[in-house]
C-alpha positions, 0 to 999 in steps of 0.5 A: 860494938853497938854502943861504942859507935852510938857513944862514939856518935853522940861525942861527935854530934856534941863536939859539932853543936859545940862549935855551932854554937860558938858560930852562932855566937862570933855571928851575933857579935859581929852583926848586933852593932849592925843590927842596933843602927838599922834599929836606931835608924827606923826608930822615930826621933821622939822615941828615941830614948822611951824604950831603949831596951827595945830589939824593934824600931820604937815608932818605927819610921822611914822619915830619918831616910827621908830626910838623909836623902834630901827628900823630907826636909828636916824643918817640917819635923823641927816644927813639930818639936821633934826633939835631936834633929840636926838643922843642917842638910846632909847633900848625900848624892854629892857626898856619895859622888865625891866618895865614888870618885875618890875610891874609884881612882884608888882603887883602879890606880893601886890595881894597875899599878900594884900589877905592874910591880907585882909582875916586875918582883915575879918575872924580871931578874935584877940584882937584888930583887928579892932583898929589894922586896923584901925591904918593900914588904916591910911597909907593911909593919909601918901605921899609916899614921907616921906617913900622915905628915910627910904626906900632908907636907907633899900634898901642900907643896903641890897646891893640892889642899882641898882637891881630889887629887890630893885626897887620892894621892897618897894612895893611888899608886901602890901598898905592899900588901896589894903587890905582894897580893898580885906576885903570888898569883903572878908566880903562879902563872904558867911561864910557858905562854909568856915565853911564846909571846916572846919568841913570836915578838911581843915586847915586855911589856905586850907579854905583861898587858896582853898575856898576863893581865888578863888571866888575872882577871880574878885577882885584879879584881879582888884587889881592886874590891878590897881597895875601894872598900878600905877608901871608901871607909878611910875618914882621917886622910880625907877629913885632913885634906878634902876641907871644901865642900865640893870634894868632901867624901861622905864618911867627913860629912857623916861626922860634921852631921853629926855636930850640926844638932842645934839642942847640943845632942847628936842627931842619933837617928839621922846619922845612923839612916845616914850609915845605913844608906852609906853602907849600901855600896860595900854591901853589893860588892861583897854580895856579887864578889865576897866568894872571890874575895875570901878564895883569892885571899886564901890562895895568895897566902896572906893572912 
């Protein structure tokens, strides 16, 4: 019996350091690309292409942040030859303002009004409801891509080219994967408390606002995580409609940085300083809320 529980043991201990390994392998996949552009980012400009088998910062240095953050200006180290230094200025706090502002609005526009809905689809009865919302869901299966045009037509005929409201717009209402997110924790809600509102004389909508809002403080605010980093990363709806510079968002002006080297090749380690810092945001977030995250997410079914 002695052996049969060792034999047993080490079958498992293997079956376990096969699996860590595999971990440890999607892990290194996923993180080296991250990795590579904080590398790329430390690495000085004329040494960027001497040692590019490196895993360390050739030369290492921090003037590629420097000069992303408007603190090192880029003509000092044109002057001194440094080879694929753009000559353009990356204006990074308007760049970041203009992103904060464009996926704050989404993201507390679709939060309250994905709620709103969601809570319609979960408690009220209308003929129809669930065909309707079935129907709805199927937005789920349409590229966003298709929309682009009919959109970009809306946007037009409003005078909304080149301004915030327009870059928001599309986005800033609802999407059904956010309603279908929030009906599942809505269905969940103990129905009794509602009920008590009602008879003491709350409205619908008092029950909705004071009652069933704030006990989904938690999903609420994954929801609105999840939407303000998937705008925050969106490129080609802003890129198409936020022309001016004054509404441009940082992920376009990331990409017109990158075209502003006057020698032809891209200013590698601008840029990749430039994404580093941009990631920044999101990074806090799923620090402070990833657990939440990934619990609200598994509780709502979705996958």
């Amino acid at each position: 019996m002695a052996k049969i529980s060792a034999a047993t043991l080490t079958k498992v201990n293997y079956k376990q350091i096969g699996l860590w390994l595999i971990i440890g392998l999607l892990v290194f996949i996923v993180l080296f690309p991250f990795f590579w552009v904080v590398r790329t980012g430390l690495t000085s400009p004329r040494a960027l292409y001497r040692d590019t088998s490196s895993l360390l910062p050739v030369d290492p240095t921090t003037d590629n942040f420097a000069r992303v953050l408007g603190i090192l200006d880029p003509n000092r180290l044109i002057e001194t030859g440094a080879p694929n230094i753009s000559a353009g200025t990356l204006n990074f706090w308007l760049y970041v303002r203009n992103s904060l502002i464009v996926a704050g609005s989404v993201a507390i526009g679709q939060t309250l009004f994905s709620a709103m809905a969601a809570y319609a689809f979960a408690r009220f009865k209308f003929p129809g409801r669930d065909k309707i919302f079935l129907i709805y869901l199927t937005g789920l299966m349409v590229p966003g891509i298709v929309l682009f045009l009919p959109n970009y037509v809306f946007v037009r005929q409003l005078g909304w080219i080149g301004t915030f409201q327009g870059i928001v717009a599309p986005s800033i209402l609802m999407s059904p994967f956010a309603v279908f997110f929030m009906r599942q924790f809505f269905l969940s809600l103990n129905r009794e408390l509602e009920e008590a509102a009602l008879l003491d004389g709350a409205s619908a909508f008092g029950v909705f606002w004071r009652i069933a809002l704030p006990l989904m403080a938690g999903p609420l605010l994954t929801l609105g995580v999840l939407t303000f980093i998937n705008s925050w990363n969106d490129y080609l709806w802003p890129l198409l409609i936020g022309r001016d510079d004054s509404v441009r968002v940082l992920t376009v002006a990331l990409g017109i940085f990158r075209e502003q080297t006057p020698q032809g090749s891209p200013d590698w380690t601008g840029m990749m300083a430039a994404a580093v810092v941009s990631l920044v945001p999101t990074f806090v977030l799923f620090i402070f809320f990833g657990r939440r995250v990934v619990d609200s997410v598994q509780f709502s079914g979705f996958k």
